[in-house]
C-alpha positions in Angstrom: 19.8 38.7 18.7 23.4 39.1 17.9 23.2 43.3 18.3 21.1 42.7 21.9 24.5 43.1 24.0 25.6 45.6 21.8 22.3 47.7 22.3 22.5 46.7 26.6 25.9 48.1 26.3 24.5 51.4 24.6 21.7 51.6 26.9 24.2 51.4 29.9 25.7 54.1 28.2 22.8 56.5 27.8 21.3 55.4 31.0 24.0 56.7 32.9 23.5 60.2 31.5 19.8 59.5 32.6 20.4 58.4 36.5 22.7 61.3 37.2 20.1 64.0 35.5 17.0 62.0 37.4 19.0 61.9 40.6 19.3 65.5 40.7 15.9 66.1 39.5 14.3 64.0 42.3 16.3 65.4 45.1 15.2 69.4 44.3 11.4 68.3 43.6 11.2 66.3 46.7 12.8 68.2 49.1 12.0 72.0 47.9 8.8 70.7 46.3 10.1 72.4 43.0 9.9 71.2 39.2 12.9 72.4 38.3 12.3 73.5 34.5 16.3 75.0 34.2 17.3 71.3 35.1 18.7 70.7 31.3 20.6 73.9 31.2 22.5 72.8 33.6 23.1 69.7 32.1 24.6 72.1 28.9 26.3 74.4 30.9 28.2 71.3 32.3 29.3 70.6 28.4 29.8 74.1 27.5 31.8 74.6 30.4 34.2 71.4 30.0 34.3 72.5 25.9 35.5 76.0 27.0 37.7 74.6 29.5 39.4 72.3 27.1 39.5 74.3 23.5 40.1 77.6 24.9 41.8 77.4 28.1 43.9 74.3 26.8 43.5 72.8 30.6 43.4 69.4 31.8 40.8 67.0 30.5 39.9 65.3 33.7 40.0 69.0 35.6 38.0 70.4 33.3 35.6 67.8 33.6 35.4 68.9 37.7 35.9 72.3 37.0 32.5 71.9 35.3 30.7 69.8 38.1 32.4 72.8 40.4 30.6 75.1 38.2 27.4 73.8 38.3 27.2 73.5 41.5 28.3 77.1 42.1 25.7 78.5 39.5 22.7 76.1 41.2 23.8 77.6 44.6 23.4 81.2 43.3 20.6 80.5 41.9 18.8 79.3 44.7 20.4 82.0 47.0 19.6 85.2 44.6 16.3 84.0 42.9 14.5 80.7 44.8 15.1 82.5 48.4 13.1 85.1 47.5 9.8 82.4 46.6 9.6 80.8 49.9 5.5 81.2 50.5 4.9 81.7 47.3 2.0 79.3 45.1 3.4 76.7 43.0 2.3 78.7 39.7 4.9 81.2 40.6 7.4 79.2 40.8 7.0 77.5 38.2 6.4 80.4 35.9 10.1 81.6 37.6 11.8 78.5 36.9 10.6 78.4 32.9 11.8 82.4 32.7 15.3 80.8 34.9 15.3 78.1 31.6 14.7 80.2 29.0 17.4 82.9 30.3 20.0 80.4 30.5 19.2 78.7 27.5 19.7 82.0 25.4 22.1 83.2 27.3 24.3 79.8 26.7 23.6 80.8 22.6 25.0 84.0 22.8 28.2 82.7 24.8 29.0 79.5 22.1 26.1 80.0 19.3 23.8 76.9 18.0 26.9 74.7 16.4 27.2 71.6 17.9 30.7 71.2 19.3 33.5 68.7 19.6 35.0 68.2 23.1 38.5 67.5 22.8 39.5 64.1 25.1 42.7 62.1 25.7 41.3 58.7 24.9 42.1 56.4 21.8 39.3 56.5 19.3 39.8 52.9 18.0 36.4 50.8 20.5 37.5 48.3 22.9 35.7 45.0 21.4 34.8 42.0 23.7 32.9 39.2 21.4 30.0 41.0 19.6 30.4 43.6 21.8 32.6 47.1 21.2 32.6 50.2 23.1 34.9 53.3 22.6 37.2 54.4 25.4 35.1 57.5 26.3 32.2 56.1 26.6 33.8 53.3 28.7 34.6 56.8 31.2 31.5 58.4 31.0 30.0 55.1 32.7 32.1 54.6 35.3 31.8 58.2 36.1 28.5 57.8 36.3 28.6 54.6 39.0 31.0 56.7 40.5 28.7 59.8 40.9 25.9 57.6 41.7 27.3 55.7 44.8 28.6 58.7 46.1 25.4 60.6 46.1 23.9 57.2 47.9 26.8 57.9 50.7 25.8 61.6 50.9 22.6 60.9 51.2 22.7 57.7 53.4 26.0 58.3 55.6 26.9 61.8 56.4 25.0 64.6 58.4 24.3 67.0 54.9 22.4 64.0 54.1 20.3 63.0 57.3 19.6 66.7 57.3 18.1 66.4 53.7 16.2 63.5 54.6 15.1 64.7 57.6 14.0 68.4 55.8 12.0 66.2 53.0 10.0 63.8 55.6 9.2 67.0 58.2 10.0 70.4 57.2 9.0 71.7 60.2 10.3 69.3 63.0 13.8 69.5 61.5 13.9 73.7 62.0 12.7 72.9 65.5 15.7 70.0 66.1 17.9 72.8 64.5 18.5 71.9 60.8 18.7 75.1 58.9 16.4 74.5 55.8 17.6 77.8 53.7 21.0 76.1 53.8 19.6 72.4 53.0 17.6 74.2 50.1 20.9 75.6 48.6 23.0 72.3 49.5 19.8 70.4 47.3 20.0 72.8 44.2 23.6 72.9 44.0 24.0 69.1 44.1 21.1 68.8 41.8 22.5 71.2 39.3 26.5 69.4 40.0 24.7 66.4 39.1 23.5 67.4 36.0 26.5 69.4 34.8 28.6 66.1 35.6 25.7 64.2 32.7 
């Protein structure tokens, strides 16, 4: 019983990582009705991106760390524009054979970049874990949660309090009664995949 709070503590940790990568996940298969089998590459083009940011372009830590949620969502909005656009109509087979070829790509295209070594990303925070009773947790984690609750309510705003979002929701409950009130769905498509993918590079 004495390592429970220590484990809740973890599993805050991790879980974070988790509700930012299901987030995104959930918003693309709902609205574009797409399984999304790149999702993870993001999610490592996010750390690759922030690693090469930091190590070889000696930059900020915290601006690397948007320059890679800026990435993201950059790459999931060409994505969608150059490849996804071009599926509209098509059977769900398709596009899910697309989507594994869109995984496998990026996926072997990110081990040519930075090879298979496991890398060490570089951050400004004391190594030495903040310890409160039986509980300790190092500085970096301590950011990467409130990043994450950060990230999270701000996607519940987007979503809940600003026209982007009242157009996604309206898109996902009636595709079709949206185009007709005037809510261009190529444009919600794009806005949903590059979220999603910002989402995940930000994990």
């Amino acid at each position: 019983m004495d390592a429970l709070p220590q484990h809740l503590v973890n599993g805050l940790v991790l879980g974070g990582t988790y509700a930012l990568l299901g987030i995104g996940l959930t918003l693309i298969f709902g609205l574009m009705n797409l399984v999304n089998f790149a999702h993870g590459e993001f999610y490592t083009l996010g750390a690759y991106a922030t690693f090469a940011a930091l190590a070889l372009g000696g930059v900020n830590f915290f601006v690397a760390v948007a320059a890679a949620i800026v990435l993201g969502a950059a790459v999931g909005a060409l994505t969608e524009r150059v490849l996804l656009r071009q599926l509209l109509g098509e059977s769900i087979d398709t596009t899910m054979l697309v989507m594994i070829g869109l995984w496998i790509a990026l996926q072997n295209a990110e081990l040519l970049a930075w090879g298979g070594v496991a890398r060490s990303i570089p951050h400004p925070f004391p190594t030495a874990p903040l310890t409160l009773g039986p509980v300790g947790i190092a500085p970096l984690r301590l950011f990467v949660v409130g990043t994450a609750l950060v990230l999270i309510v701000a996607s519940w705003l987007l979503i809940q309090r600003t026209r982007l979002g009242r157009a996604m929701r309206a898109t996902f409950q009636d595709r079709e009664t949206a185009a007709l009130m005037g809510v261009r769905i190529g444009r919600i498509h794009t806005a949903t995949f590059a979220f999603g993918s910002a989402l995940a590079a930000a994990a």
